[in-house]
C-alpha positions in Angstrom: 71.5 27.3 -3.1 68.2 25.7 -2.8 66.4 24.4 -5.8 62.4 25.0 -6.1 60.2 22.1 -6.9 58.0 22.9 -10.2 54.6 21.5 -9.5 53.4 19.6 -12.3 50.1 21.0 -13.9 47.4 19.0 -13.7 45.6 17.9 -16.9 41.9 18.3 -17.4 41.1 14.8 -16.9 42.9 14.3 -13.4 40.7 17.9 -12.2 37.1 16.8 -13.7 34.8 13.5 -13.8 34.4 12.0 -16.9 31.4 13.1 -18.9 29.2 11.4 -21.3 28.4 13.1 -24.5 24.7 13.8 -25.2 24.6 11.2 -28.0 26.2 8.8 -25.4 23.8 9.2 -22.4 20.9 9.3 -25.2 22.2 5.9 -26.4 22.6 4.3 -22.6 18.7 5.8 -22.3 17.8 3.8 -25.7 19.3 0.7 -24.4 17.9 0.6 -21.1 14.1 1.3 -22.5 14.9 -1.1 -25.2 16.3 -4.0 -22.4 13.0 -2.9 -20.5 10.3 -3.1 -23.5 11.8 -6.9 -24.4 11.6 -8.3 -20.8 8.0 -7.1 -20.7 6.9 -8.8 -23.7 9.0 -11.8 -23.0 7.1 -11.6 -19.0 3.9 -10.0 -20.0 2.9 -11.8 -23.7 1.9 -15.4 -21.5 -0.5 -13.3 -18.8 -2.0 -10.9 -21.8 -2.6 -14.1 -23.3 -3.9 -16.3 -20.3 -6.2 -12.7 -19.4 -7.7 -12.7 -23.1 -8.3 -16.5 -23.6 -10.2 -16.5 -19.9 -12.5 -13.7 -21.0 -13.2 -15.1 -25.4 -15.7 -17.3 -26.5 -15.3 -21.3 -26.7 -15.7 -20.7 -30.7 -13.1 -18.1 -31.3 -10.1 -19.7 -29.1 -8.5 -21.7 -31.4 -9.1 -19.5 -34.7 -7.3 -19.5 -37.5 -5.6 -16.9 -37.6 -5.5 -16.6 -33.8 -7.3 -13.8 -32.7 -5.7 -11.4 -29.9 -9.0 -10.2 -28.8 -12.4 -11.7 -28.4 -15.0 -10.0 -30.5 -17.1 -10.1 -27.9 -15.8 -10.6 -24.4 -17.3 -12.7 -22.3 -17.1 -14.0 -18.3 -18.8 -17.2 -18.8 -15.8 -18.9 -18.8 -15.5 -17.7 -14.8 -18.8 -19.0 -14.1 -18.5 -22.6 -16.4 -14.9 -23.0 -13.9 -16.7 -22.0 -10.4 -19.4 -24.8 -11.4 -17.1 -26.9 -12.9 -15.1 -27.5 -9.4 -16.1 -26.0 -5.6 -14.1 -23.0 -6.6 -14.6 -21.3 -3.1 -13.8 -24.0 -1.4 -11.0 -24.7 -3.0 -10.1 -20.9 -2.7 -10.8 -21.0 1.3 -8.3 -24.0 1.0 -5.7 -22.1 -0.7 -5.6 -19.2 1.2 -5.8 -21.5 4.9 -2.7 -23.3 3.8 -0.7 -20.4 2.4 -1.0 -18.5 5.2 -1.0 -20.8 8.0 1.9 -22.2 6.3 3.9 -18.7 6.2 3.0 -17.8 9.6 4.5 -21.5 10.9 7.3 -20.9 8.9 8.2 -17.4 10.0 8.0 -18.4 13.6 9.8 -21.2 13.5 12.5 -20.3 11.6 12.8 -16.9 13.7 13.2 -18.5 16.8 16.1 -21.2 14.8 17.2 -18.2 13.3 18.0 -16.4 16.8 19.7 -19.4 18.0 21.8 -19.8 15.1 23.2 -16.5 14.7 23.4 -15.1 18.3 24.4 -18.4 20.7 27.4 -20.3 20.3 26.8 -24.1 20.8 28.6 -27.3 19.9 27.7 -28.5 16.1 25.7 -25.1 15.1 28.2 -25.0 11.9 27.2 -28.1 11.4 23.1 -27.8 11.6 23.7 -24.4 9.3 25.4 -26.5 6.9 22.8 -29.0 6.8 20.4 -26.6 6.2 22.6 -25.1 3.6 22.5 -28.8 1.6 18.9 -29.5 2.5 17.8 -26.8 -0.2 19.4 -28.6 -2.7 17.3 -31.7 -2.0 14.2 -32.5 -4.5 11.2 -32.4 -3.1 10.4 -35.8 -5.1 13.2 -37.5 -3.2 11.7 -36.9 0.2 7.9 -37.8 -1.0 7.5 -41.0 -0.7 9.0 -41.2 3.0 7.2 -38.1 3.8 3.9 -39.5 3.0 4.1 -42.4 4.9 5.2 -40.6 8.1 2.2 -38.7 7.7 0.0 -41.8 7.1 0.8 -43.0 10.0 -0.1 -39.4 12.3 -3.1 -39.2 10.3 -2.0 -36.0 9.3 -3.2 -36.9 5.6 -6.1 -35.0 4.3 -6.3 -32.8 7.0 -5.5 -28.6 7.1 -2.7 -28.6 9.7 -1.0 -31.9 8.1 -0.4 -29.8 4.5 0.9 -26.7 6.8 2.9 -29.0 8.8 4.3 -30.7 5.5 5.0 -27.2 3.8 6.3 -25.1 6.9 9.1 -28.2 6.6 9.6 -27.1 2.9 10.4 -23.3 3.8 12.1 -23.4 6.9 15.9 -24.4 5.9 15.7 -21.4 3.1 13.7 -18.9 6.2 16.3 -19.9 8.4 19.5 -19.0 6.4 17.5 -15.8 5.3 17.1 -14.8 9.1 20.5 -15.5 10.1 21.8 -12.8 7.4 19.2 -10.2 9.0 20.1 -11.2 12.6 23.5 -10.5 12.2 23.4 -7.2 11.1 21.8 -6.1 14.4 24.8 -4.8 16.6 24.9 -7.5 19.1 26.0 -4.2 21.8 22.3 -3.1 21.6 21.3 -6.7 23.4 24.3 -6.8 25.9 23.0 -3.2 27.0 19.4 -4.3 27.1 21.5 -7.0 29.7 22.9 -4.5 31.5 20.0 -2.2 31.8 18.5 -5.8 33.4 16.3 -7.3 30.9 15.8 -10.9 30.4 16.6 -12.7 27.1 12.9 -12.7 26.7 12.4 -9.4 26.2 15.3 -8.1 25.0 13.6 -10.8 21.9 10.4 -9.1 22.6 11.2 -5.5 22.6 14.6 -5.0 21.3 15.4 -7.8 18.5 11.9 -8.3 17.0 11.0 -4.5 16.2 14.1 -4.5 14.3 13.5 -7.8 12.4 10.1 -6.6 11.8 10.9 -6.1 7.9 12.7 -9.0 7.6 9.7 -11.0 9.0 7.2 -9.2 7.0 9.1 -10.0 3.7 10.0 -13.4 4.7 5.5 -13.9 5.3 5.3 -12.6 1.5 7.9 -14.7 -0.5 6.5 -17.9 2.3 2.9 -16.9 0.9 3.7 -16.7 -2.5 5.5 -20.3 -3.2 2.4 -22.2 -0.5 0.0 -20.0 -3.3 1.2 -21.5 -6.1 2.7 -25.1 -4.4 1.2 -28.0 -6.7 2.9 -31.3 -5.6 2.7 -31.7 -2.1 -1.4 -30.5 -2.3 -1.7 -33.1 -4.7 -0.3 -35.8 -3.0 -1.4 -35.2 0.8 -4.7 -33.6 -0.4 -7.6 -35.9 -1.4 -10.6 -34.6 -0.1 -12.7 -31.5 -1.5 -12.0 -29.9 2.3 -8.3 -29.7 1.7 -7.9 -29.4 -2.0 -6.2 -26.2 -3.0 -6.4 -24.1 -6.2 -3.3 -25.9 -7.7 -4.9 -28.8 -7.6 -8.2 -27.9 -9.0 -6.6 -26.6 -11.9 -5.7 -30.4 -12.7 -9.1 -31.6 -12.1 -11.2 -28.9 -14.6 -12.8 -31.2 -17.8 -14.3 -30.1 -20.8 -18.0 -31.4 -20.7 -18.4 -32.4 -24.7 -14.5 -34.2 -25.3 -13.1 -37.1 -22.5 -9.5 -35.9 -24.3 -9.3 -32.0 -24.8 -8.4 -29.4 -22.0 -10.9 -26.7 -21.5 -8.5 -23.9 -21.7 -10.8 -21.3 -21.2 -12.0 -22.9 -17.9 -8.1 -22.8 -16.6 -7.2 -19.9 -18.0 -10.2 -18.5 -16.1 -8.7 -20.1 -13.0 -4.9 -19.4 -13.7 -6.2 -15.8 -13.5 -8.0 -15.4 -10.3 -5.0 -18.0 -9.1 -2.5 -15.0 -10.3 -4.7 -11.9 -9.0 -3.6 -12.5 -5.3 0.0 -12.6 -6.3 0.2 -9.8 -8.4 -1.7 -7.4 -5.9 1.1 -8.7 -3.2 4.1 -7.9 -5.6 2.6 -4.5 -6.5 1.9 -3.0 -2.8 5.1 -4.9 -1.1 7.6 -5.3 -3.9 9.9 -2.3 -2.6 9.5 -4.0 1.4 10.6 -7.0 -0.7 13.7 -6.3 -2.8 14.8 -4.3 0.0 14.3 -7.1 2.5 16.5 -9.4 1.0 19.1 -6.3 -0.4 19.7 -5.7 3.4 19.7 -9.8 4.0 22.0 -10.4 1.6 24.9 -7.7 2.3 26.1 -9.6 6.0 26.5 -13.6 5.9 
């Protein structure tokens, strides 16, 4: 006599997904737009308020009670900062080292980058390591040393001394960036590249860099962004008005009529047209770079 196995019925829950109620996925909507709406004041309130103090009259900055928009706006401020300091030098500064500095970087820590992931050599754990622990370091602690060194090259006051000086910065944090990206390329590709009879040179060339294109490209921007906005090193290794940056003519900006008062409007004026490039890079290539290091960051 054989005996029939009763299959159990399934309940509801094991058959369908969990749903969320209306009021449920209404409150989840509320709480998002809420989370939004606060880290947009707490991000936005400083630049509405840099924006509105760059464009009001000298007399109405400091009124009591604070006013939150000029009565009458006004761009003199923009022309009191560009005669206040060689704005367009300073700007042509700016803009030599932060991309001569991204473009060193890039390079540099493509080719280390290559190396590091792709050939096995005595001591590469070790160099990745030191790289690792050389992100940690203060810039502060390295100044002094770093100064002298370039004293002595004459590479002090000079345009390919401060690029020098910052690629160094930006390569350790390039390089373990690149590594990540490097390794997600199937290393088979190369080896048939080999096979097919192609040198390491262009198998680089024509196989490795159209698919670290991205990575390169997103690597230029963040590189670009932190030389933009860099303040000590400029400072220290920059003395003359032919290699001052914008950074540092922000420090240098004095109100005419007080020896002890900031003219805010004048840097507000320039904190502006410092934060115009930066913002116009974030808007067109924000998705190339949160995607950039998504993909960089899923493969160690």
């Amino acid at each position: 006599m054989s005996v029939r196995a009763v299959p159990r019925p399934q309940d509801a829950s094991d058959s369908q997904p969990l749903r969320l109620s209306d009021a449920q996925r209404t409150l989840q909507a509320v709480m998002v737009y809420t989370s939004f709406a606060i880290f947009f004041i707490i991000i936005g309130l400083p630049f509405y308020f840099i924006f509105v103090s760059s464009i009001m009259p000298k007399n109405e900055l400091f009124g009591v009670p604070p006013n939150y928009w000029p009565s009458v706006p006004t761009f003199d401020s923009y022309r009191n900062m560009a005669q206040s300091v060689p704005f367009f030098t300073y700007f042509r500064n700016s803009l030599i080292f932060a991309v001569g500095s991204s473009l060193v970087s890039v390079i540099a820590a493509g080719m280390a980058g290559y190396a590091l992931a792709r050939i096995k050599f005595r001591g590469s754990n070790i160099i990745y390591l030191a790289l690792i622990l050389s992100v940690a370091l203060p810039q502060i602690a390295v100044l002094v040393p770093m100064f002298q060194t370039f004293n002595t090259f004459r590479l002090v006051n000079t345009h390919h001394g401060l690029i020098i000086m910052m690629s160094s910065l930006m390569l350790p944090f390039t390089i373990m960036t690149l590594v990540s990206f490097i390794k997600q390329i199937p290393a088979e590709i190369e080896e048939a590249a080999y096979i097919d009879g192609a040198n390491t040179a262009q198998i680089i060339i024509r196989v490795v860099l159209p698919l670290l294109r991205p990575a390169l490209f997103t690597m230029f921007l963040i590189n670009f962004i932190i030389s933009w906005n860099e303040l000590l090193y400029p400072l220290v290794f920059a003395h003359n008005v032919d290699t001052k940056t914008l950074s540092v003519g922000l420090t240098e900006l004095t109100d005419p009529g007080s020896t002890y008062t900031k003219p805010w409007d004048l840097m507000s004026a320039m904190s502006v047209t410092m934060i115009l490039p930066v913002l116009l890079i974030i808007l067109f290539g924000q998705r190339m770079i949160i995607s950039g290091l998504a993909r960089g960051a899923l493969k160690g």
